[in-house]
C-alpha positions as CSV (number, residue, x, y, z in Angstrom):
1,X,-102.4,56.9,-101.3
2,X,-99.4,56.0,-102.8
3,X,-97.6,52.6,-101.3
4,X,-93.8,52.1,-102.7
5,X,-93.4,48.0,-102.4
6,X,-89.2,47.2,-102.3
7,X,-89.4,43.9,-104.0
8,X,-91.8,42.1,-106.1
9,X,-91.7,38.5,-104.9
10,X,-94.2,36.4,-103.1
11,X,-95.3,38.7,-100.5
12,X,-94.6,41.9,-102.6
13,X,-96.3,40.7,-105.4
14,X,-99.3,39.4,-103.8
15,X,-99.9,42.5,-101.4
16,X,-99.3,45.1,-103.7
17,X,-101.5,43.5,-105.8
18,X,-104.1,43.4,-103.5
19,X,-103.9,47.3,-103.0
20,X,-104.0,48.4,-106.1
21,X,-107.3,46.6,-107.2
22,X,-108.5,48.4,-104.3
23,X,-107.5,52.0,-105.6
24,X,-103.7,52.5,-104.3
25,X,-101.3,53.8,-106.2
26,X,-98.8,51.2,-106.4
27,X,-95.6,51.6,-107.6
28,X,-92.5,48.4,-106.7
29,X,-88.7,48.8,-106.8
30,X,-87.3,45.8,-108.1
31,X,-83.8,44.4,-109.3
32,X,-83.0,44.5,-113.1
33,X,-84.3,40.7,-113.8
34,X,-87.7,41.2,-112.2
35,X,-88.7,43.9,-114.4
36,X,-87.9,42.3,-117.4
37,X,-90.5,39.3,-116.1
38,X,-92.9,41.6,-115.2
39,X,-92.6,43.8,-118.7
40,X,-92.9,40.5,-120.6
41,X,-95.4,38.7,-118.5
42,X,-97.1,40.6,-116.0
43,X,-97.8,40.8,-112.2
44,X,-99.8,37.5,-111.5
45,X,-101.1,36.3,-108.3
46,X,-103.0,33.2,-107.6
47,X,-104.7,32.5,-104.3
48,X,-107.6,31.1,-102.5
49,X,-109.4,34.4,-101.9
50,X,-108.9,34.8,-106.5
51,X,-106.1,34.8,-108.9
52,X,-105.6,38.1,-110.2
53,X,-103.3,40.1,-112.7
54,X,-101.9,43.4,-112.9
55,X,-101.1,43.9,-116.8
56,X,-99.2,47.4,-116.9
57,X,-97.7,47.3,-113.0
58,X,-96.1,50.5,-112.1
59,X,-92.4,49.3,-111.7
60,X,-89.0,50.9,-111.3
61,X,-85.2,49.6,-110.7
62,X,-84.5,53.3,-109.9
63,X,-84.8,54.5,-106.6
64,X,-84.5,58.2,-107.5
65,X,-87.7,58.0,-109.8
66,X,-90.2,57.9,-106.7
67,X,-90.6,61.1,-105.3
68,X,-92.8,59.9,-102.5
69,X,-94.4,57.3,-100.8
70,X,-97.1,56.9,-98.3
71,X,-95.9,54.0,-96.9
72,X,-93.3,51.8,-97.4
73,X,-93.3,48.2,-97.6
74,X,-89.9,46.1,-97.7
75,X,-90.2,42.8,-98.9
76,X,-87.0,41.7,-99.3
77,X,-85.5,38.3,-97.4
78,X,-82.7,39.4,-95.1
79,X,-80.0,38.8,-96.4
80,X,-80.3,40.9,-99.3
81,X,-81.2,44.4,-97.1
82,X,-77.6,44.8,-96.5
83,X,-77.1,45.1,-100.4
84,X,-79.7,47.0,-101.0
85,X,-80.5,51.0,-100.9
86,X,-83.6,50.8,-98.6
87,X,-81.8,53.7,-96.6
88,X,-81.9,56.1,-99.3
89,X,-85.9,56.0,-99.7
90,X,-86.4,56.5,-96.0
């Protein structure tokens, strides 16, 4: 199963995490800044059911470079949907 996460923040970060130690094939789409953090410092989560890290997380800024997706998670806050290209991968 492949899951395409639109953001890698709180909720992103955490979930996708999640999946992917559980055998998903997780790929996020993320703005320019947040790859650069998570290609110098990894995909971290910290929570009461265990931290965890992701050291290599599959990321893109590139829309066009994920060919398909089981399912599709948008975590984005709302105001930045408007900007962003979420109706291109749908």
């Amino acid at each position: 199963m492949h899951i395409v996460i639109f953001g890698a923040g709180a909720l992103g970060s955490y979930f996708g995490t999640r999946w992917e130690k559980a055998g998903a094939k997780v790929t996020y789409l993320v703005r320019e800044g947040r790859y650069q953090q998570l290609r110098e410092h990894h995909m971290h989560i910290q929570s009461v059911k265990g931290n965890d890290t992701i050291q290599e997380p599959q990321i893109t800024t590139d829309p066009q470079q994920i060919s398909h997706a089981d399912i599709l998670v948008i975590a984005l806050k709302g105001y930045h949907l408007e900007q962003s290209q979420v109706l291109n991968l749908v």
